[in-house]
C-alpha distance (Angstrom), angle and dihedral (degrees) to the residues before:
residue distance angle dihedral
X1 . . .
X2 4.04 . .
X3 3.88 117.7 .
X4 4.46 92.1 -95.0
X5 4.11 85.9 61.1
X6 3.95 94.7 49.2
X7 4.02 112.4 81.9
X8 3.40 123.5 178.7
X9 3.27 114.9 -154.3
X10 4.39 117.2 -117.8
X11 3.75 115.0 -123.5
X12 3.57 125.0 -169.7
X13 3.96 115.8 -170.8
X14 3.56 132.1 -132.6
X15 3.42 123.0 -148.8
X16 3.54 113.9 -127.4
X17 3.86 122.7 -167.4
X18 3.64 131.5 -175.0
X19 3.76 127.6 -110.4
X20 3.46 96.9 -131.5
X21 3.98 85.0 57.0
X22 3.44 111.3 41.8
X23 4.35 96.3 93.5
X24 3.57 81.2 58.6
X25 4.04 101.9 56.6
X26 3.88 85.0 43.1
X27 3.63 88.3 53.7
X28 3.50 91.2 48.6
X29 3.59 108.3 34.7
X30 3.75 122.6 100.0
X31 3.53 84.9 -134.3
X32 3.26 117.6 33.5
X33 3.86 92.2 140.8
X34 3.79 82.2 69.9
X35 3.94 87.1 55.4
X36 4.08 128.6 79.4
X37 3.67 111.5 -94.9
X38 3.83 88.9 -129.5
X39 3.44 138.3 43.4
X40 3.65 90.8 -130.3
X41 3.60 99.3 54.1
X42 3.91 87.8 50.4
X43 3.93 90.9 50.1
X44 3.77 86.9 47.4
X45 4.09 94.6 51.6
X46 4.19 97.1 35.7
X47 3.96 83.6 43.1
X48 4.31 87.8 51.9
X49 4.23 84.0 44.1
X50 3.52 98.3 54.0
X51 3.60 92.3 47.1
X52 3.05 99.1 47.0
X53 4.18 90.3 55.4
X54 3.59 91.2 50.3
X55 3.42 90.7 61.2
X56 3.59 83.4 61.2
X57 3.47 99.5 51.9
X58 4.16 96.2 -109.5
X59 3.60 98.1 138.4
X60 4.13 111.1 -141.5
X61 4.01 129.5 -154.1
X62 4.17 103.8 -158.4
X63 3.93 101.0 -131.5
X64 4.13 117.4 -140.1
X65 4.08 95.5 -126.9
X66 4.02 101.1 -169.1
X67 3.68 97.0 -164.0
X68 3.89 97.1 -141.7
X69 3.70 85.4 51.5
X70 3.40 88.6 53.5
X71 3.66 101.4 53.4
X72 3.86 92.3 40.1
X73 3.80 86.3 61.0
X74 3.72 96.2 44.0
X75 3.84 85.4 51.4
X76 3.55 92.0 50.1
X77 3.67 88.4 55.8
X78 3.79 100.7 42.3
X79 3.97 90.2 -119.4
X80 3.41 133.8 135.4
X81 3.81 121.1 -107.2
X82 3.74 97.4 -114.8
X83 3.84 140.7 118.1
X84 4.14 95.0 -79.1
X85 3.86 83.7 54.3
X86 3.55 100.0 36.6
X87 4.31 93.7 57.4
X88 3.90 83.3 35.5
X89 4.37 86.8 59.3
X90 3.33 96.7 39.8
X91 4.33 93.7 45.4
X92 3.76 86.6 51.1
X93 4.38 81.4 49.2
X94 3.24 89.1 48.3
X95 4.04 102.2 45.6
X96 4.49 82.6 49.3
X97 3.59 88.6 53.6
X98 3.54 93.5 51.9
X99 4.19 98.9 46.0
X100 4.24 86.5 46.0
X101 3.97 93.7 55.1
X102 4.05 90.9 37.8
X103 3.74 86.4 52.6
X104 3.86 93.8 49.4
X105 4.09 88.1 52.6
């Protein structure tokens, strides 16, 4: 197989936080204003998103986000727990997940 016959396939991730967390990344999320006040109006609009770029073919991985994970690793990096940092955590998640199941094949 030469290099034009192999296709990887594009994944975006999704970040996808937990109910019983989602106080706590307002509360500690430089901009929370930014964020939905609930986590059902956030599940509502990411839900709308995502199927709205299926539709277009983009194919999506939802991404685990553990909040206190998250903030340990923005901490560890001297960043800010914001929306730049957020997609940057859960790229990095994304790009681990992918090398562990390639390894397993």
């Amino acid at each position: 197989m030469n290099r034009d016959e192999e296709v990887e396939e594009r994944v975006i991730g999704v970040a996808w936080y937990r109910p019983e967390q989602w106080e706590r990344l307002r509360h500690i999320s430089s901009d929370a204003d930014e964020l939905e006040e609930t986590y059902a109006d956030w599940l509502q609009l990411v839900s709308q998103k995502c199927e709205e770029l299926e539709k277009l073919g983009v194919s999506l991985r939802k991404v685990d986000v553990d909040v206190n994970e998250l903030l340990l690793w923005c901490g560890m990096r001297n960043l800010p727990v914001d929306g730049k940092s957020r997609a940057r955590f859960v790229t990095e998640k994304l790009r681990t997940m992918n090398l562990d199941f390639r390894s397993l094949q």
